[in-house]
VOLUM-365693 format. One line per 5 residues: number of its first residue (from 1); their letters; for each residue x, y, z of N, C-alpha, C. Coordinates in steps of 0.001 Angstrom, whole numbers. Layout:
NUM> a> X Y Z X Y Z X Y Z ~ ...
END
This chain:
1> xxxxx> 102085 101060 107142 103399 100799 106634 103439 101137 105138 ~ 104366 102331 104899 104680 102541 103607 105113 101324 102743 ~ 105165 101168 101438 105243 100402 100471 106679 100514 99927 ~ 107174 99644 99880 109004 99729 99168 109028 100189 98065 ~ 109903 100686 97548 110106 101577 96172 109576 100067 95016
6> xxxxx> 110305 98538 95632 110395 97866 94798 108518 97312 94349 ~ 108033 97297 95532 106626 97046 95709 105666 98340 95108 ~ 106102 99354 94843 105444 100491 94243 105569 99548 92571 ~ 106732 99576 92211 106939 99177 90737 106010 98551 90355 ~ 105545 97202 91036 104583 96086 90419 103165 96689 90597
11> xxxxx> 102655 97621 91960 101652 97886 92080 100936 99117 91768 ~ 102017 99713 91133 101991 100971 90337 101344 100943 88539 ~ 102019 99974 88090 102047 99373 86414 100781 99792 86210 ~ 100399 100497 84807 98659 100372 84431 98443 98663 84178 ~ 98572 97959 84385 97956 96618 83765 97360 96290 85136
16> xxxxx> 97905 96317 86367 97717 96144 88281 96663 97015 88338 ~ 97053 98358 87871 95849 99553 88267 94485 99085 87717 ~ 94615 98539 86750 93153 98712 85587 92725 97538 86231 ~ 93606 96385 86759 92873 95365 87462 91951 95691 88788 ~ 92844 96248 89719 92354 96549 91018 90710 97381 90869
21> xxxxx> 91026 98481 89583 89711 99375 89833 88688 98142 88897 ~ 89111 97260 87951 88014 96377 87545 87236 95529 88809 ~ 88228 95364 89604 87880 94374 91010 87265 95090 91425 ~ 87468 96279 91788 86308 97290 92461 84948 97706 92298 ~ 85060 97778 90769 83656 98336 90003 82535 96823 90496
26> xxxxx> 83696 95898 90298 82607 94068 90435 82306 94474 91723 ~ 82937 94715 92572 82635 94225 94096 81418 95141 94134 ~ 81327 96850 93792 80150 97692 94348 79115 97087 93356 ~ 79254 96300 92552 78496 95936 91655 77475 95030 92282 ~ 77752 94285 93807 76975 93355 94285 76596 94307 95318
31> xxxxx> 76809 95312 95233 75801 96401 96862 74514 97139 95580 ~ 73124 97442 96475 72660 98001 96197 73103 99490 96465 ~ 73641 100268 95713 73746 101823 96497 72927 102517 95628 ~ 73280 103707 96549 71880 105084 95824 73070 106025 95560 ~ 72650 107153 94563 73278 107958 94377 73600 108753 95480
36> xxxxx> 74982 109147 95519 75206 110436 96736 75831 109401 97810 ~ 75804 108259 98041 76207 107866 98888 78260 108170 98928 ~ 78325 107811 100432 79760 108321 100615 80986 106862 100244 ~ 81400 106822 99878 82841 105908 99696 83610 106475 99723 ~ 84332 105446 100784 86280 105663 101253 86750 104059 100769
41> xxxxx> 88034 104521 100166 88976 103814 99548 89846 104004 100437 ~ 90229 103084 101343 91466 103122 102443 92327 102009 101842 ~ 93200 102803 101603 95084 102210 101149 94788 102122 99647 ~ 93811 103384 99205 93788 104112 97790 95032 104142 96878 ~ 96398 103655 96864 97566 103917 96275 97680 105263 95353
46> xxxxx> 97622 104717 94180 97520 105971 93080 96006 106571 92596 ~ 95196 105809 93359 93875 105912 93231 93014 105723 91810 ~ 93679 104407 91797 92495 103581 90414 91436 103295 90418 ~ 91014 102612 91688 89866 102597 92145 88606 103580 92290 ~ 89621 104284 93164 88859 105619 93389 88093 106150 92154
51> xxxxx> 89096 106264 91293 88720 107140 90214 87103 106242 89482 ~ 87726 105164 89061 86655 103692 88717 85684 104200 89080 ~ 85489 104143 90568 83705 104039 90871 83194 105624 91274 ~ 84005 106902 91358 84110 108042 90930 83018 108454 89755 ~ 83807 107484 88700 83043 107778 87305 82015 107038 87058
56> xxxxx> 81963 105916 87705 80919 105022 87423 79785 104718 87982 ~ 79714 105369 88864 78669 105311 90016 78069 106653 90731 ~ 78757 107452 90243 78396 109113 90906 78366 109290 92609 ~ 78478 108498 92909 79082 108229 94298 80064 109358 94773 ~ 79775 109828 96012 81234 110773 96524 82178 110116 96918
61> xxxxx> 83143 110039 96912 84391 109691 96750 85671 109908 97485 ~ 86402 109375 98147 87356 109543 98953 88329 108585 99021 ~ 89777 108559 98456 90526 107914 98746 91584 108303 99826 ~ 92326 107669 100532 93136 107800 101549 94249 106909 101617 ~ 95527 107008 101875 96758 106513 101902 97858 107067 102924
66> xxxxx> 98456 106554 103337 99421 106992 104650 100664 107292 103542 ~ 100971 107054 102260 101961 107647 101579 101814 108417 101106 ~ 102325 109759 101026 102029 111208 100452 102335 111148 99138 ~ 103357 110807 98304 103574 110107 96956 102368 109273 96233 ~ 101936 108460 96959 101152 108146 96077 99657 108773 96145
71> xxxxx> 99562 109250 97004 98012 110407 97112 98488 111719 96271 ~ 100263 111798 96002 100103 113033 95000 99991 112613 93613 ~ 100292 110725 92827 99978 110841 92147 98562 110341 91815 ~ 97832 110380 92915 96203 109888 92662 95561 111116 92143 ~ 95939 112333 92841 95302 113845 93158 95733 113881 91624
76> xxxxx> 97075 113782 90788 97718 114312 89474 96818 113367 88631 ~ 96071 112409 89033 95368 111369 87792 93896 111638 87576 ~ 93491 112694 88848 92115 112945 88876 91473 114312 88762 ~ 90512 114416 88058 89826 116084 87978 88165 116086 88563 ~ 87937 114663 89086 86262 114983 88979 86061 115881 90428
81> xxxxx> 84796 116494 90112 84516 117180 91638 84236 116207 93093 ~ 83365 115047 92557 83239 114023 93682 83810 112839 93751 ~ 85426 113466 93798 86332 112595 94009 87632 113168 94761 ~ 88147 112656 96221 88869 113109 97038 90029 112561 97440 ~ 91115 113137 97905 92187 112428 98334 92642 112752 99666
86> xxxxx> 93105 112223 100055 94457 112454 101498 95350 111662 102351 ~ 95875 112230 102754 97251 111590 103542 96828 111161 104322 ~ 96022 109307 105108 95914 108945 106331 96052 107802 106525 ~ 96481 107907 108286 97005 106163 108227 95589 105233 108707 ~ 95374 104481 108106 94721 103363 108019 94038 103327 109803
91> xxxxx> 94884 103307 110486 94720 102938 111963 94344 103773 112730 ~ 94395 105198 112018 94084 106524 112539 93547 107159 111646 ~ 91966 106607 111321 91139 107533 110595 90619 109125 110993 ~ 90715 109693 110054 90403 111115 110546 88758 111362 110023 ~ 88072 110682 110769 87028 110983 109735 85705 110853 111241
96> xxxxx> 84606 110890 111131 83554 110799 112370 83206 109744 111834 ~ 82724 109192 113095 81910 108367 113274 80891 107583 112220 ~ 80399 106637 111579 79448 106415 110467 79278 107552 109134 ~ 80600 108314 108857 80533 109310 108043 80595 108690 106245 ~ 80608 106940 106227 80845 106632 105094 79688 105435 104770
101> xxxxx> 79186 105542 103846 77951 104283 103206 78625 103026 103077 ~ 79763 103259 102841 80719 102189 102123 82149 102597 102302 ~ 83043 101634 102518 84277 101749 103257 84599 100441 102328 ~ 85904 100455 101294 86496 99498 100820 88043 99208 101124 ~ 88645 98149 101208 89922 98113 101372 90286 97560 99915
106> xxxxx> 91985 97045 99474 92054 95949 98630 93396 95727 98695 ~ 93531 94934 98934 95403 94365 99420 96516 95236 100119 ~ 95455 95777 100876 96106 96827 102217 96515 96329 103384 ~ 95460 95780 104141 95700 95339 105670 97039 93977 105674 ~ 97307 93265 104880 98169 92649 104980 100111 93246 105203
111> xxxxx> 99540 94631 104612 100860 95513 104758 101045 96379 106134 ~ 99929 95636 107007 99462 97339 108094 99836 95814 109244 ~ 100983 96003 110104 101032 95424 111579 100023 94984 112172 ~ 99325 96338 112714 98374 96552 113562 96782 95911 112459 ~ 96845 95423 111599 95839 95326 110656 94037 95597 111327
116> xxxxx> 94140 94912 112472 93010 94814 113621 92454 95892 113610 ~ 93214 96807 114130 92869 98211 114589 92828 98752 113169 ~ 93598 98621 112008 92421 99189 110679 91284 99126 110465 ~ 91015 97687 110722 89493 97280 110236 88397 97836 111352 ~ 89296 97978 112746 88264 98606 113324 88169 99704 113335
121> xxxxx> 88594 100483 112661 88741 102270 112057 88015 102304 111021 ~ 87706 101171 109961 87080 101412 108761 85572 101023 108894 ~ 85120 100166 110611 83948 99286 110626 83419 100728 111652 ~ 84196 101800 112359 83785 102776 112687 83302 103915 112244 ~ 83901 104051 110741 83406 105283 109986 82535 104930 109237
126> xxxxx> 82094 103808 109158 81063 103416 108580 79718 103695 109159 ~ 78879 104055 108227 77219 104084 109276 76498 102094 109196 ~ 75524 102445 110335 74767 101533 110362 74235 101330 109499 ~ 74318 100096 108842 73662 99510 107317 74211 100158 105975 ~ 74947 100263 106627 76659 100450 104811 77178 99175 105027
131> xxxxx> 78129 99210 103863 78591 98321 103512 80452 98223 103483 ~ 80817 97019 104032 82236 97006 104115 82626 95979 102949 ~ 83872 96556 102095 84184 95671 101282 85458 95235 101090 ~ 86373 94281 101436 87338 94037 101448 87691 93367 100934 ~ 88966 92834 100245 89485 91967 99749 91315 92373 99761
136> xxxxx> 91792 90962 100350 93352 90933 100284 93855 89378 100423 ~ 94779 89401 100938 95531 88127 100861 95408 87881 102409 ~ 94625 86048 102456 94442 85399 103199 95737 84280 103971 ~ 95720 84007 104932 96324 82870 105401 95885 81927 106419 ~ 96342 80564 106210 95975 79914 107471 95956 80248 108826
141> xxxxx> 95496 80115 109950 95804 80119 110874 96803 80217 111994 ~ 97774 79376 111410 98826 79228 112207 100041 79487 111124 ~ 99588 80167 110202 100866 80425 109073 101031 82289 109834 ~ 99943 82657 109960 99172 83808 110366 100057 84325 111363 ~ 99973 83128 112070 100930 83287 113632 102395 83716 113544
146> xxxxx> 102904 82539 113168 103526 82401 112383 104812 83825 111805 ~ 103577 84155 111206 104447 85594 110368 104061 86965 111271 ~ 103265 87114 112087 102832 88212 112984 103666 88344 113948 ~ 105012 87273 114035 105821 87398 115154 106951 87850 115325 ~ 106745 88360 113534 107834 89141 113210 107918 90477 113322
151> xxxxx> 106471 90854 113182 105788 92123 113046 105596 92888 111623 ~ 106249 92725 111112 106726 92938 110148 105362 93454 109276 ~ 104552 92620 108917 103618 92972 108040 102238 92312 108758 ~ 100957 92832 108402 99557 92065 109177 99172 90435 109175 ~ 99344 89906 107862 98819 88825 107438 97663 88202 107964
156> xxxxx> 95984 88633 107674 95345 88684 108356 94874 86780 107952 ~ 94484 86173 109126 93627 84680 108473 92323 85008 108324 ~ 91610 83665 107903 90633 83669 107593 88950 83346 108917 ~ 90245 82602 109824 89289 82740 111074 89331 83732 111986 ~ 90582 85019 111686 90584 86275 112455 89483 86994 111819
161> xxxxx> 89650 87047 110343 88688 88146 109646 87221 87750 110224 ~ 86861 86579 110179 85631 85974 110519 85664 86423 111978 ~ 85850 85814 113071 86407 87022 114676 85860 88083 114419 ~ 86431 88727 113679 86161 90405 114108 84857 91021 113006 ~ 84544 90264 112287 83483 90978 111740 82212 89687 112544
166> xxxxx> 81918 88965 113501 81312 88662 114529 81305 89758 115744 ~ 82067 89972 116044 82727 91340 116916 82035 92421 116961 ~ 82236 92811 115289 81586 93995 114717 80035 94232 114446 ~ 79663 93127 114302 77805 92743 113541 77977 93015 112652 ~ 79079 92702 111905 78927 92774 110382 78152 91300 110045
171> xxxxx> 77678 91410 108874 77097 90352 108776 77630 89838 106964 ~ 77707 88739 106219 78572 88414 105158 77355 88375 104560 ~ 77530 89652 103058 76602 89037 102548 76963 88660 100826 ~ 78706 88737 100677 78963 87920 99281 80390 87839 99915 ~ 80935 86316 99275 82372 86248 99609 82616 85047 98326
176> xxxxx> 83990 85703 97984 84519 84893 96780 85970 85003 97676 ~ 86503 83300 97631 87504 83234 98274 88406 81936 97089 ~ 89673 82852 96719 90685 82059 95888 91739 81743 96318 ~ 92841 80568 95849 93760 81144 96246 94764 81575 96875 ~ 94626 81579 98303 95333 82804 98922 94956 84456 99381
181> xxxxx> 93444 84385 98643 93056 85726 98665 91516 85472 98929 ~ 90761 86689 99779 89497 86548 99851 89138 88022 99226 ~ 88047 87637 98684 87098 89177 98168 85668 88737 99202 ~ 85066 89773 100025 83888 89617 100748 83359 90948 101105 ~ 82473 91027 101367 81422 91966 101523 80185 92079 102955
186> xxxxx> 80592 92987 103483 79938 93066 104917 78961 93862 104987 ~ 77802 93988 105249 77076 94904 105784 76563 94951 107303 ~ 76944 96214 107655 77063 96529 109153 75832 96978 109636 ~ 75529 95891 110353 74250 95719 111636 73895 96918 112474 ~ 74785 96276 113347 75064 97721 114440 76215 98150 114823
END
């Protein structure tokens, strides 16, 4: 689900951007990675992030977004060679099988219906023993319900996320939960 013109405004601002890619740099900051490894940024916006751990990590690089607008102004903000963009929806990764070390989200799946079937697109392109890193906005249980019956938007809880990364063999190996919002970190078993 594309983003409203009005919801671009706030999540567009450099003060949002410089936050999100600071949140990012912390989060790969608790994975051991090696150089060369692959990262996808799924629901990349203008690609702050991307760019962040692009430069900071020498990492290859891939952001992705189902809005063509904002992957054209990620592509207009970036020049490095191992750093990528494109048009895709979350739920329909175009990518093979374990083709990524690391697969991050960050206040995406709450905007995606189907949110489920994202995470199981992002726990698929992942290889065995990468790392999943997510963070968005949490809800109770039955608030969860609740708002999913609208369809309208994902609103994932905190005992679904837990569900499906049991599901997955992901296994938790940092979680900072505020808020309303969880930041956590998976590394995938099998």
């Amino acid at each position: 689900m594309k983003m409203t013109a009005f919801e671009k405004y706030f999540v567009n601002r450099p003060s949002h951007t410089r936050t999100v890619a600071a949140r990012a740099r912390e989060l790969l900051g608790h994975i051991n990675y090696q150089l060369g490894w692959r990262y996808l940024d799924v629901g990349c916006g203008v690609g702050a992030a991307a760019c962040e751990i692009a430069g900071a990590s020498n990492l290859e690089v891939t952001g992705v977004d189902i809005d063509p607008k904002q992957i054209e102004a990620a592509r207009a903000g970036s020049a490095r060679p191992n750093l990528h963009f494109r048009v895709m929806d979350a739920t329909r990764l175009d990518f093979p099988d374990g083709q990524f070390d690391i697969v991050a989200t960050s206040m995406v799946t709450h905007h995606i219906p189907k949110w489920e079937r994202a995470l199981d697109e992002m726990v698929r392109v992942l290889r065995t023993g990468g790392y999943l890193i997510y963070s968005d906005k949490v809800f109770p249980h039955w608030l969860a319900r609740i708002i999913r019956l609208f369809r309208l938007m994902g609103f994932p809880s905190t005992t679904a996320l837990e569900s499906m990364a049991a599901s997955a063999a992901l296994v938790k190996v940092h979680q900072v939960q505020r808020s309303g919002e969880v930041d956590v970190i998976w590394l995938r078993n099998g």
